[in-house]
Structure formats: C-alpha cells, structure tokens
C-alpha positions as CSV (number, residue, x, y, z in Angstrom):
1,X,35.2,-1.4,10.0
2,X,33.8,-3.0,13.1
3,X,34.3,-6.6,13.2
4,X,31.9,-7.3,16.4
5,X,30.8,-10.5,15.5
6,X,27.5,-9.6,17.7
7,X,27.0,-6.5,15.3
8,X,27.9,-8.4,12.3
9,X,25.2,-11.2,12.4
10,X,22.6,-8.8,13.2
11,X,23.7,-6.9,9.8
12,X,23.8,-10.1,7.9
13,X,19.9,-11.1,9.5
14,X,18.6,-7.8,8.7
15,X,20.1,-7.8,5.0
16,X,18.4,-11.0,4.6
17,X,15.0,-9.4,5.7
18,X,15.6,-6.8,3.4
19,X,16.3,-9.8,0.6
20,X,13.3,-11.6,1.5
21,X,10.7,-8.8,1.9
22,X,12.4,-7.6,-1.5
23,X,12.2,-10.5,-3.5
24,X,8.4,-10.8,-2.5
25,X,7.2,-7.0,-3.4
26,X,9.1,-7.5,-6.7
27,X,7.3,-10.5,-7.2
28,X,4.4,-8.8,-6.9
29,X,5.3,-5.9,-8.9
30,X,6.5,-8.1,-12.1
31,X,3.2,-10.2,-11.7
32,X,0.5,-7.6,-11.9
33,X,2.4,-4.8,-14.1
34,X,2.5,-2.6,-11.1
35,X,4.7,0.9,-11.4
36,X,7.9,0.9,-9.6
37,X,8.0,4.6,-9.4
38,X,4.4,4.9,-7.6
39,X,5.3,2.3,-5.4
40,X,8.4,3.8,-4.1
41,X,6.6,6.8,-3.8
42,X,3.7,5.4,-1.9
43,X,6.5,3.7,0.1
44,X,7.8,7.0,1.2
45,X,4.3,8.2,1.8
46,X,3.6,5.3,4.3
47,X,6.7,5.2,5.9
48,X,6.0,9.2,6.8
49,X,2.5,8.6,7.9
50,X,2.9,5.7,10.0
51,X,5.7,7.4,11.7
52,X,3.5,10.2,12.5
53,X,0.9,7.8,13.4
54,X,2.8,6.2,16.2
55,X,4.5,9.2,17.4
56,X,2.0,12.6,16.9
57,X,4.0,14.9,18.8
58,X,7.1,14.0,16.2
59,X,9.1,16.4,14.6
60,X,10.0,16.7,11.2
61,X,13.0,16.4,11.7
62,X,12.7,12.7,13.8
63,X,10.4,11.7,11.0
64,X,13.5,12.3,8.5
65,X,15.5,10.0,11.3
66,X,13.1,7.8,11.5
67,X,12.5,6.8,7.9
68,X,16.0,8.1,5.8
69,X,13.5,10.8,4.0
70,X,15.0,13.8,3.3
71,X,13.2,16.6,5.6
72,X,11.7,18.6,3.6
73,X,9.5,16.3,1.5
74,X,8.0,15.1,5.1
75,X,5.4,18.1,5.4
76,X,4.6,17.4,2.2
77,X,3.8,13.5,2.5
78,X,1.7,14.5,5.8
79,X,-0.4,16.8,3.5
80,X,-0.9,14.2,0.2
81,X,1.0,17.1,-1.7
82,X,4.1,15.0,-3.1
83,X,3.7,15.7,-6.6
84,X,2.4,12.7,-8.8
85,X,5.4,10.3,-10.2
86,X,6.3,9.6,-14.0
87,X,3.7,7.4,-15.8
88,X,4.9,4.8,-17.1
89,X,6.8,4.9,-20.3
90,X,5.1,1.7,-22.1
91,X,1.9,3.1,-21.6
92,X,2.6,6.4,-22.6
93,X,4.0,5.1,-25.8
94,X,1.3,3.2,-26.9
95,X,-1.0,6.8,-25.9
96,X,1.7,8.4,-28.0
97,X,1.0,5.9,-30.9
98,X,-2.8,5.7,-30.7
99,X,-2.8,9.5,-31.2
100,X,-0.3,9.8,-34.1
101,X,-1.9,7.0,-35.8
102,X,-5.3,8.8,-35.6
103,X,-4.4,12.1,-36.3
104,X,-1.6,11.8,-39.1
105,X,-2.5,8.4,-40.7
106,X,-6.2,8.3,-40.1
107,X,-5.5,4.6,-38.7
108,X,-4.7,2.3,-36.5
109,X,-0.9,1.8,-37.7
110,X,2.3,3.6,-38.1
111,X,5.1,3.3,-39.9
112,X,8.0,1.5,-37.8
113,X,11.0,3.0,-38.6
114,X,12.1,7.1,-39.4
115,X,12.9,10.0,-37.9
116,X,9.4,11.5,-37.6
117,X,5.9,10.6,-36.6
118,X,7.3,6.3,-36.2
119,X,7.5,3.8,-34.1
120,X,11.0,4.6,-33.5
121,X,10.9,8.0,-33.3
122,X,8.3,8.4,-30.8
123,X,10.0,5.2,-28.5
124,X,13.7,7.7,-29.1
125,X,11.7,10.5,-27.8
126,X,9.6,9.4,-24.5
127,X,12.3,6.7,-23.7
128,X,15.4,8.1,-25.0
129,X,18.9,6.8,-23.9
130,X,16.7,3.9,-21.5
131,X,15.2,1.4,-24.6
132,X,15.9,1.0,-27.6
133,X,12.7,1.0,-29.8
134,X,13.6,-3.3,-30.7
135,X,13.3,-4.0,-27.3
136,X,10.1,-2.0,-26.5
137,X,8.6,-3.0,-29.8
138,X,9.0,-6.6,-28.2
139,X,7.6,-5.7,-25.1
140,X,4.0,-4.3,-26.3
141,X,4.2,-7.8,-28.8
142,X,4.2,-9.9,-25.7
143,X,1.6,-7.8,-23.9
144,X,-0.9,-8.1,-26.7
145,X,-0.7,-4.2,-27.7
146,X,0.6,-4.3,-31.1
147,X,1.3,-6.3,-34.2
148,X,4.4,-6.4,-36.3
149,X,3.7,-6.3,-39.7
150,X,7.0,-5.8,-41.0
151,X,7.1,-1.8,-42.4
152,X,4.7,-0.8,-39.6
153,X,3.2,-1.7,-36.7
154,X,-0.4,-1.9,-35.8
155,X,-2.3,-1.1,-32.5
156,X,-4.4,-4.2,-31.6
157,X,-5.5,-3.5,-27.9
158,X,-4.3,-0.6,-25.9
159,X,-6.4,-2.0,-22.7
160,X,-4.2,-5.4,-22.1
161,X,-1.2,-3.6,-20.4
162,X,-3.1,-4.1,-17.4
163,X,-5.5,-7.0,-17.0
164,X,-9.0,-6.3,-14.7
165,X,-8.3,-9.7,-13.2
166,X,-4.7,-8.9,-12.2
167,X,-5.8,-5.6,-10.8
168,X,-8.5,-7.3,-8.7
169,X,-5.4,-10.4,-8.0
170,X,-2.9,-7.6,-7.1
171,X,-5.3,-5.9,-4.2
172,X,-6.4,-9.4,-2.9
173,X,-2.8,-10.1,-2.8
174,X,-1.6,-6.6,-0.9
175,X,-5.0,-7.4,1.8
176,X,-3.3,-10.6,2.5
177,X,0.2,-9.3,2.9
178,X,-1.0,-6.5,5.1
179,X,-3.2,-8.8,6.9
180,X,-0.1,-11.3,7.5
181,X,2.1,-8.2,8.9
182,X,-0.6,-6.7,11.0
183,X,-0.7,-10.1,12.5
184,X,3.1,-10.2,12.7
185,X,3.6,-6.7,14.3
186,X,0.8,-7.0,17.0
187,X,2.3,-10.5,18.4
188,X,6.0,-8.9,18.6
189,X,4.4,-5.6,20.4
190,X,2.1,-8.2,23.0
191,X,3.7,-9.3,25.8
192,X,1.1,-11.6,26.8
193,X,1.3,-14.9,25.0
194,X,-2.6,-15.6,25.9
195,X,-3.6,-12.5,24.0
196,X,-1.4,-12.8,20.7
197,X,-3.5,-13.2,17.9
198,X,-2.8,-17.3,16.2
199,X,-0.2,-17.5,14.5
200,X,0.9,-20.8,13.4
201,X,3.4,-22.4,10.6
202,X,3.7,-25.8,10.5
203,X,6.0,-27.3,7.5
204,X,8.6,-29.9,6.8
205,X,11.6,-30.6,4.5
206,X,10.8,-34.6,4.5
207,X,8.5,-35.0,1.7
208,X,8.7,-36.1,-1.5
209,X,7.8,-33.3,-4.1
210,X,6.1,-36.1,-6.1
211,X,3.3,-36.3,-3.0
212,X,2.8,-32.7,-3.3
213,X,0.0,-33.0,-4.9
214,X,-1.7,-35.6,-3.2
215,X,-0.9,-33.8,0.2
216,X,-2.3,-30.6,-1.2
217,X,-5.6,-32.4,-1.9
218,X,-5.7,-33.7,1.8
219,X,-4.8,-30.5,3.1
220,X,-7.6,-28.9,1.2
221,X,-10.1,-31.5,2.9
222,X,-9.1,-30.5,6.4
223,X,-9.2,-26.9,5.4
224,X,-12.5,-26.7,3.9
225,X,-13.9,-28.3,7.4
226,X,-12.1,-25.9,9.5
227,X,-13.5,-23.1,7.2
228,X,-16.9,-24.0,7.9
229,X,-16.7,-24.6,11.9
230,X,-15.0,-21.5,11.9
231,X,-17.4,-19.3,9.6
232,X,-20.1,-20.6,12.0
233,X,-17.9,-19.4,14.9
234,X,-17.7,-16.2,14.0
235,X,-21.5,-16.1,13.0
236,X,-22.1,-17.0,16.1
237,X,-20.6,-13.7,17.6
238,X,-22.2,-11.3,15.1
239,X,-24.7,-8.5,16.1
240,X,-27.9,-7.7,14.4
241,X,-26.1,-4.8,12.0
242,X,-25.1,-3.9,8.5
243,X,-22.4,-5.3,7.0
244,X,-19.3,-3.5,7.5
245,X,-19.8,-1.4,10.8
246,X,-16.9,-3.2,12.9
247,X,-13.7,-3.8,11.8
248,X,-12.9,-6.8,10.2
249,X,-11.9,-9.9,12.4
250,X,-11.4,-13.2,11.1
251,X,-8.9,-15.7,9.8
252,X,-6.9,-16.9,7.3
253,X,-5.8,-20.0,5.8
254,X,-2.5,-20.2,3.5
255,X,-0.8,-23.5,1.7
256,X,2.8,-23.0,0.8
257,X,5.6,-24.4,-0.9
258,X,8.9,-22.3,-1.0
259,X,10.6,-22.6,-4.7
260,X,14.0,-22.2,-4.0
C-alpha cells in the first residue's frame, strides 16, 4: 500500500468527485425515470467518442487506456453498433400485462396471483430472482399504472411511467449540466485568464435558512434586470440570419442551496 500522503489526498479528492458527480447523475436518474442500463451504455459510448475526438490518430488500444473499456467493444462504439441495452423490466411488464389481459381475458385486468397467465407469474418470469411480484405490484401502484382490486389487478394508464413533462424537464436539465461543464473544461484548458469564459459562484454559510425565502425574492429582482440588459446585449451582436445558423452563445443564471 503506498502511504504517500501526497498520493493519498489526491485519491481521497478524486473519490469525492466521483461522489459528487455521482450523487448528481443519480439524482437525475431517480427524478425523471431514466434507464440505468442506457445510461451506462451511452456513458461508454461518450467516453469512446470523445476520446477519439481529442486524439484522431488514437489507437484502439489507447482508447481502451484511456477510458477502462475493454478493446474490443471500442470499434464498435466508433461505429454506433453496440447492440441496444435491456428495456426496462417495469415497462416490459406492464407490455406483458396489457397483452395477456387483451388476448386471454378480453380485458383490462388479470388475475393477481397463479402460476400461469398472472400478475405473479408474468413479474416471476421477466424479473425472476431480482423482484418479487409484492414489491413490483407496489411500484406500478405508485406510478399510476395499475389498480389493486384485491383478486386481480387492473391496468389504468400504461403511459404515466414516463411523464412528457419530465422528459422535456430531464433534457433541459442534461443542456444545463453540459452547458456548466463545457464552461468548466474550457476555463481549466485556457491559459489566459482574460479569455476564460465567466464563471462566477458567489455564496455564504451566514444566513439564516428562515431568510431564504425573502433573499430568493431579491435575488430574483436583480436577476430578472440582468436578464434583460443582457438579452439586449446579445441582440445587439446578432446578424441579419435565421435562427439557429451559429452556435449558441449566451448565459446562464443559477440560484442554489446545497441540502446537506
């Protein structure tokens, strides 16, 4: 074990990144019903191509190095081909249901318990040895997909798994996150501090929670007149062309209070 206390506190920072970034995608991930498995898999496929992307002459095996992906899925992330991950189980239970209901009960119910063409049998069979069919049963009860009505269980909306608004919440969230790190990673690669993009935090640990509020309210009035010089600003630079042929410029605003 190497007990460099140099190379030990760079560990422990780095594990705390880790932590941090972590605890922020699973955030995200539990808020808007995203699927961990496509995730992890796009993870891999971004990790691949943005290592390609700053190194094109790169091997294969450096991109492995690089990223901690075993070698020979890397051609295959370059060319999209990775095949497609697992859907996810809930949904494909409550597919599962909808179709046994309709085809062998001419209904919109099934019965809950039994070994064949149930509830149970069908949560045994696509999530067998994970859930047990209780716990899933309680799961798709929360999310508005099924009723209990003691002997069976009915379907009452297969379409509130995923809520439009958190789908259109979850990519306004990931543009501001990539926004943020864009930011992030052009300062730490610019050497000169007059042509680092703003970046500013300014916070404190010396006010009362109970003036939260009333500090949020004044922090919204200085924000919304900031927004408006600064709308004009950019206004002010814009050619005579259709919307959308530059890349986007701009800035953003965030208010934040760390819930420890």
């Amino acid at each position: 074990m190497n007990t460099n206390p140099k190379l030990q506190e760079s560990l422990k920072l780095k594990k705390k990144a880790l932590a941090l970034l972590s605890k922020a995608i699973a955030k995200i991930i539990l808020k808007f019903r995203l699927p961990r498995n496509e995730f992890i898999n796009s993870l891999d496929e971004n990790l691949v191509l943005e290592a390609k992307r700053h190194d094109p002459d790169a091997s294969n095996v450096s991109i492995a190095i690089r990223t901690g992906i075993d070698r020979r899925y890397i051609s295959k992330h370059l060319r999209g081909e990775m095949p497609l991950t697992k859907p996810d189980k809930l949904a494909v239970i409550l597919e599962d249901i909808r179709w046994t209901a309709h085809k062998f009960y001419n209904s919109t119910r099934i019965p809950k318990t039994g070994p064949f063409r149930t509830f149970q049998s069908i949560c045994e069979q696509r999530a067998s040895g994970t859930l047990t069919h209780k716990a899933i049963l309680k799961e798709l009860i929360k999310n508005g997909n099924l009723l209990d009505l003691g002997e069976y269980v009915e379907i009452s909306n297969l379409k509130t798994y995923i809520q439009m608004d958190d789908i259109n919440s979850s990519q306004l969230t990931a543009t501001q996150i990539n926004r943020v790190v864009d930011t992030i990673i052009y300062n730490s690669e610019t050497k000169n501090a007059s042509n680092k993009y703003v970046q500013r935090t300014i916070y404190s640990t010396q006010i009362n929670p109970n003036d939260f509020s009333k500090l949020h309210i004044d922090i919204k009035k200085k924000v919304e007149k900031y927004n408006s010089e600064i709308t004009n600003l950019l206004i002010s630079y814009e050619e005579n062309t259709n919307v959308g042929t530059h890349p986007e410029y701009g800035v953003s605003f965030l208010e934040y209070n760390i819930d420890k």
